[in-house]
N, C-alpha and C positions, 0 to 999 in steps of 0.2 A: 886713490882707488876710485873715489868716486870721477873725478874728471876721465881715468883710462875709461871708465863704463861709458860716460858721456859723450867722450871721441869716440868709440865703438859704433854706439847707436848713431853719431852725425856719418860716418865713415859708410854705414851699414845703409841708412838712408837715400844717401848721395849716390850710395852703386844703383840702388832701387830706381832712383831717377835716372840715371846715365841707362840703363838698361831697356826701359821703357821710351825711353826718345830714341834710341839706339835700334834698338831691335823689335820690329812692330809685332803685334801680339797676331799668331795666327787665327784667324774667322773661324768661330767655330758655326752649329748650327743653327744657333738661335739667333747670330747676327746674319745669315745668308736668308735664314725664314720670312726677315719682313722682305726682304727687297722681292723674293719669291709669289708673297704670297701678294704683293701691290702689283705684279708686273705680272706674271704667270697664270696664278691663281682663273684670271677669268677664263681661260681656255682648259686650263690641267687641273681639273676641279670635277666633282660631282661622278653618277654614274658611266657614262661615254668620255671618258677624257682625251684630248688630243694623242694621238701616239701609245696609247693607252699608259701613258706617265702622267704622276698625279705630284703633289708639292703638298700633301695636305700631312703629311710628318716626315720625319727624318726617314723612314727606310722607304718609306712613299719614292721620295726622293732621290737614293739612290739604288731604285732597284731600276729594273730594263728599259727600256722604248722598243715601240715596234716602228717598224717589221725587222729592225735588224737581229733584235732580244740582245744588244751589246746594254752593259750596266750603262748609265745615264752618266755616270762621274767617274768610269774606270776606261781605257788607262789615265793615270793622275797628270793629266799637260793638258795640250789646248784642242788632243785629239778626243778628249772626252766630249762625248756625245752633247754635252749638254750646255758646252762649250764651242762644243764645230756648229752648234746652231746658230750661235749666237752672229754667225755670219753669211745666212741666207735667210731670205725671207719668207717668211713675213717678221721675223726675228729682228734684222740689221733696226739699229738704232733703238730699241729696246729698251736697254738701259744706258745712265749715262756711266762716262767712264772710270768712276768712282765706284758704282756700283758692279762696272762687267771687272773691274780690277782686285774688288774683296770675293766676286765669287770666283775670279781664276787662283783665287791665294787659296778660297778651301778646296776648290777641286784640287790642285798641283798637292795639299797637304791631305792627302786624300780622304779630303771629307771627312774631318774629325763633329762626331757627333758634339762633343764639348773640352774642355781642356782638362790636359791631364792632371790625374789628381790620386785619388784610392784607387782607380782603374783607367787603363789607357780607354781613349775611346772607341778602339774598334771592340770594344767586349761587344757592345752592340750590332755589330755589323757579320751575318749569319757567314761570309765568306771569307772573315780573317780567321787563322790559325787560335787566335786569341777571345773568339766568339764564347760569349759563355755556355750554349749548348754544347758547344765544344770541349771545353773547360772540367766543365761539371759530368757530363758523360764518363771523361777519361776517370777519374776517384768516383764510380759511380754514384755521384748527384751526393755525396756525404753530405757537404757544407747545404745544402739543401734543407738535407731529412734530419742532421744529427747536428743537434745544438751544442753539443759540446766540441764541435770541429774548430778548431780554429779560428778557419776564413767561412764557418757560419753567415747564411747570405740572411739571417733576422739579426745579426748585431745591426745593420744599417737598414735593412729593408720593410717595409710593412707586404703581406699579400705574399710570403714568404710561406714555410710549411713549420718550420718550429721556429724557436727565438731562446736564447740562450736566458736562466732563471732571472739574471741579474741587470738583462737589458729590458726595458719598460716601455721605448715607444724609438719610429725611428729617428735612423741623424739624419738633421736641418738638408734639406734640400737634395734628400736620398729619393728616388723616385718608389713608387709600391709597386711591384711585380705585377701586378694585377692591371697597372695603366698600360700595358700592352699585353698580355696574357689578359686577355679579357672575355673569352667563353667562359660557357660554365663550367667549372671544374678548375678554374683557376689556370696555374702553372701545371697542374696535373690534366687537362684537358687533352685528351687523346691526340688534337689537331697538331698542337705544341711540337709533338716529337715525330709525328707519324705525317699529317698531313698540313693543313692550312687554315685559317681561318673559316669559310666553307667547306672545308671537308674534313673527317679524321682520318683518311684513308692516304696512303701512298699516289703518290709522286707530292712532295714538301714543291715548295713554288721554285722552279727550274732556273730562275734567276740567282737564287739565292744558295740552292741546293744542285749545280749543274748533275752530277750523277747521278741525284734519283727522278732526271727527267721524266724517265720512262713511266714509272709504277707500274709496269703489268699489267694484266687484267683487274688490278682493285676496281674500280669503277663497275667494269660489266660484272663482279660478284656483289657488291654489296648497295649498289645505287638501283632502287629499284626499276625494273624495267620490264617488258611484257613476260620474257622467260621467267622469272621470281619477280612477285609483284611486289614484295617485302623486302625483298634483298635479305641477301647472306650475314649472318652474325658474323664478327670476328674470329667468333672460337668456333665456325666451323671447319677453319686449318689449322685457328693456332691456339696453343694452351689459354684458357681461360683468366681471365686479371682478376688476382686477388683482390686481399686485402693487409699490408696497405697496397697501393697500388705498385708501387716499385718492390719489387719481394720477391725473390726466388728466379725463376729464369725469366721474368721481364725486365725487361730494363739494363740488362747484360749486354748489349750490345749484338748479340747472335740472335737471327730470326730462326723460332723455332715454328717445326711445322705441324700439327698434333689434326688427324683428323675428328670432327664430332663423331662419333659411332654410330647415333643415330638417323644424322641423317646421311652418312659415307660409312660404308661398310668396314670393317677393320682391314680387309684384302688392302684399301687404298696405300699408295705411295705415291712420295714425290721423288724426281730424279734431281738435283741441284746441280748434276755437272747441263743435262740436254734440257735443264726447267720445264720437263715433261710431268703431268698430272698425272696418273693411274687410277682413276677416280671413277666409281662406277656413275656418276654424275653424267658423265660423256659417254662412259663405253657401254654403247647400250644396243651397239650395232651399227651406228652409222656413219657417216663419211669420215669422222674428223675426231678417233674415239680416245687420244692422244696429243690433247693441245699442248701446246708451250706455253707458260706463263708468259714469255715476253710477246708471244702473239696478241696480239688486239685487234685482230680481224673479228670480225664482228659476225655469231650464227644467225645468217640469215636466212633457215628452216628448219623443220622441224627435224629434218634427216641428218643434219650435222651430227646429233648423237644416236637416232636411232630413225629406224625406217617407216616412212608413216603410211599404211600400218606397219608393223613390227611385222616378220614372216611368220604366217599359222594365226595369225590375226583372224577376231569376227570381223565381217566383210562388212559392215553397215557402216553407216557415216558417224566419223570421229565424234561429232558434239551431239551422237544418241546416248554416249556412257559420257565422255568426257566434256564437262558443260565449260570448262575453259578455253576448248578448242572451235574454230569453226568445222564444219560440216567434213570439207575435203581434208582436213589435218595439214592446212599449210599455215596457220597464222594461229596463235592464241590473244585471249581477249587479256590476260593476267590477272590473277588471283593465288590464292593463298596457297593451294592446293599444286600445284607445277612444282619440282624440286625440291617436295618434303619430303622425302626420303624412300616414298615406298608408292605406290599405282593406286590412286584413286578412281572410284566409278561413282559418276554421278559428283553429288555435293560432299563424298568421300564419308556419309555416316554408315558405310556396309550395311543397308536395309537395302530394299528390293526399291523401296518408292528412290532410291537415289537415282538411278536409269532408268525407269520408266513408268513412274508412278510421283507421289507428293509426299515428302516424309517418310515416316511409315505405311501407308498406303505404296501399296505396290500396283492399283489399277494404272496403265495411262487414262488419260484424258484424251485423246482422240478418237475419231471414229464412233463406230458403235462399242467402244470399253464402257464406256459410262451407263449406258442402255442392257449390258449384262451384268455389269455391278450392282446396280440397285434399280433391277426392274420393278417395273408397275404391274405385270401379269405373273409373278412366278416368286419363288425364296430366289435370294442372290445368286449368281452361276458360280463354282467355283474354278479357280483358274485353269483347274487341272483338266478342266472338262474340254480344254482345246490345245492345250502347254503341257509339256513333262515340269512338274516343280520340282526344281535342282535343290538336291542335300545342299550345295553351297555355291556362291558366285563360280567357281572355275569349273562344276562338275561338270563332265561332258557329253556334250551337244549342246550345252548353254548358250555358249561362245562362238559356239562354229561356224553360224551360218548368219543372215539377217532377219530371217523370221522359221522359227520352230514351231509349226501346229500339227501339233499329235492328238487325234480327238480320245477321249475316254467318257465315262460314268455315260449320264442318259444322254450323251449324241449317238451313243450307240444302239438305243433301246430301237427293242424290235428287230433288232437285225440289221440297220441297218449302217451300213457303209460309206460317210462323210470321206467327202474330201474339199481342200481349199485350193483354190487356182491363181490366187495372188490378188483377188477383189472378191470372190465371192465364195459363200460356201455351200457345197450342195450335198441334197441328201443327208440330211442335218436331222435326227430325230428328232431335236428341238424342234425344229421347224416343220414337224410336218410329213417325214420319210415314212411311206409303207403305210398312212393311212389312206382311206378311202376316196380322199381328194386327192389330185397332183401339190406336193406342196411348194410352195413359193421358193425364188433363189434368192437369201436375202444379201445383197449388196452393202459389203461391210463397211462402206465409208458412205452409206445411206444413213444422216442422222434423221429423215424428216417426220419420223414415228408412223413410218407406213405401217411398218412391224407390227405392231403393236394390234393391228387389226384383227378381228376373228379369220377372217376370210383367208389371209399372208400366209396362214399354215393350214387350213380346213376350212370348207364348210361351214358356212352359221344358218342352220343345221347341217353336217356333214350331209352327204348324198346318200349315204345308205343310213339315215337316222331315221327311224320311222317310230312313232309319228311324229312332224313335226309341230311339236308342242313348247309350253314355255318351261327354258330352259331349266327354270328355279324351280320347278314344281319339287313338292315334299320328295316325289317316289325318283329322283332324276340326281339332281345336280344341287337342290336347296337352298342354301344360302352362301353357297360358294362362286353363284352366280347371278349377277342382277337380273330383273325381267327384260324382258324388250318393252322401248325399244333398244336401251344402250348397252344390254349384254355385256358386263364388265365383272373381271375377276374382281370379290370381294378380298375382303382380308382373310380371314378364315380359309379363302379358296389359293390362298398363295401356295399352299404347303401342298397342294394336291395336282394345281396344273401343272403341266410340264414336269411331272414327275415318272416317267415312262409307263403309265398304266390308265387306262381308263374308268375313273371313280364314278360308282353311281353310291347314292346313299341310301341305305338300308333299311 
């Protein structure tokens, strides 16, 4: 008994040897890597690599070259790309022929990541049938999330999502998920299934993934860019990711399409057969209010989705309400405010100071505003005294036109009848109308504190003031006005000038 075991194991040995001189062991990637990385390396390395082909890991390796975008090692002969170099220059002579002979053995065996063994080696490689995103998609991702599967990938794996109760660490020379899933979020990293290593969005690397070259418009939604300066969430088409993250219709293999409501209206639809939008995002009036998702022509103004202005528009320049537009409404600067769901004016806080004022302050700061906000001669003017103040942003005549002056309170005192001529205002009670002197035309984009003179509206002393005496005396004017020579409304005297009457005190 013991001798049949001993011939066994000499019989058993001897094939081992015959086998190995016989039949040479195919190159996997770890012997094709040095000869790669001594000879290649210094050109297909770093940021700008040669042909944009890099050798610095295995899928490095066999992914495309340009400009043809053919894989580097497919088809497996000596038509492989990386292979037909090896005989033009600056290539020829390169390697010697030991070396150009083990790597025409891995390309011809097409580029076996390692030898077979728990798993063939294209599990690795994203274009074989046998790919484990592939794999694991099809029993959606079990062996993944549910340790009691089976083909559980924590019985061997570390950087895995569960691990079976009665395995404690991985097997010897099992690689960790995570040494190539290596964003944040691990193997569950959005990029993982959706996108790429820089990106989590649609098109996966076209090399690897030929049919989702495309990806649509992902990019122009969610990459930010002057039309959204944030870019688009995910869950503004598609149902929101639980938790855990593979649950319920993620992960299903079906893209579903769910709009936010917030910021797309419930009306929206998508069409899947014409990959038309229905989105009031677009259809807001203008040229283009029905895109195709496989279009990536690029809106180059502002009229693609609506007319700028919009028709029945206020006729003033776009960035007087909307401060992320320029002036004519052809170009936005971008910010937060563009494709949030609803029409901002101003910094979007619905106060008055948003379009034409600071905060809550509704004064502008141009012009003479500042000089009837907080005069030096008078109580503050109020707005109404030259403006109708609208019950609300859209109430009308608000919007209509580019400038609304309707005079009321004391422009009208005395009788008289103000009007604006688009610089200046005349016949201004304020100023002056229907008293004894001609009064001044004060020049509304005059900041130089001419105004501010006794003389701009009257006489100092009026013409028919008799006598002329100082102004402050007890029986006159008092302490509502300084002596001469500098004649200056007091404090006291605020509440009383330019109040439409003529005060003497008593």
């Amino acid at each position: 008994m013991k001798t049949r075991a001993l011939l066994g194991m000499m019989l058993l040995a001897a094939a081992c040897v015959v086998d190995r001189s016989t039949t040479p062991a195919t190159p996997t990637w770890n012997d094709v890597s040095t000869i790669l990385s001594s000879t290649c390396a210094s050109c297909h390395s770093g940021s700008s690599p040669a042909a944009g082909w890099l050798v610095d890991s295995y899928l490095d390796t066999i992914a495309c070259v340009t400009p043809s975008n053919a894989p580097a090692t497919l088809p497996p002969s000596s038509n492989a790309p990386i292979l037909a170099a090896l005989g033009q220059p600056p290539h020829v002579g390169l390697l010697d022929d030991a070396e150009s002979a083990e790597l025409t053995a891995w390309v011809t065996a097409n580029a076996p990541a390692f030898s077979p063994g728990v798993h063939t080696p294209d599990i690795i490689d994203p274009r074989s049938p046998q790919f484990h995103g592939t794999t694991l998609a099809a029993v959606r991702w079990s062996p993944m999330l549910d340790p009691s599967d089976p083909n559980a990938c924590g019985r061997c794996h570390d950087g895995t999502l569960s691990r079976p109760t009665d395995v404690t660490f991985a097997a010897p020379g099992a690689p960790s998920c995570t040494s190539c899933h290596n964003q944040p979020g691990g193997v569950l990293a959005c990029g993982t299934c959706h996108g790429t290593t820089t990106h989590a969005y649609p098109p996966r690397d076209p090399c690897f993934f030929p049919n989702d070259a495309s990806g649509g418009a992902h990019a122009a939604h969610v990459e930010p860019s002057i039309a959204c300066a944030a870019g688009l969430a995910c869950s503004t088409c598609h149902p929101p990711v639980g938790t855990p993250v593979i649950s319920g219709a993620h992960g299903d293999g079906t893209v579903e399409i769910t709009f936010d409501a917030t910021l797309v209206p419930t009306e929206a639809s998508w069409d899947p057969v014409t990959q038309a939008c229905a989105v009031s995002c677009h259809d807001r009036g203008g040229s283009r209010p029905l895109p195709a998702w496989s279009d990536t022509t690029p809106y180059t103004g502002c009229n693609g989705c609506h007319e700028s202005p919009p028709q029945n528009h206020y006729a003033g320049a776009c960035n007087a309400c909307h401060i992320e537009s320029n002036a004519a409404g052809t170009a936005l600067s971008g910010g937060p405010l563009h494709m949030n769901g609803k029409v901002d004016l101003g910094n979007g806080s619905g106060l008055c100071g948003a379009c034409h004022g600071t905060g809550a302050d509704p004064w502008p700061i141009d012009n003479a505003h500042p000089a009837h906000e907080n005069p030096t001669i008078s109580l503050p003017v109020a707005c109404a005294s030259c403006h109708v103040v609208p019950a609300s942003i859209y109430a009308p005549g608000h919007l209509d036109q580019p400038l609304n002056v309707v005079f009321s309170g004391h422009a009208l005192d005395r009788g008289a009848e103000p009007t604006w001529n688009g610089t200046s205002c005349q016949n201004v009670a304020c100023h002056g109308a229907l008293l004894s002197d001609p009064p001044g035309v004060p020049v509304w984009t005059d900041t130089s504190g001419q105004g501010l003179a006794c003389t701009a509206c009257h006489g100092a002393p009026p013409t028919e003031h008799t006598p002329a005496l100082d102004c402050s005396r007890s029986i006159c004017h008092n302490t509502e006005v300084t002596p001469p020579p500098t004649l200056m409304i007091t404090t006291s005297g605020l509440a009383l000038h330019i109040n439409g009457v003529i005060d003497f005190v008593q």
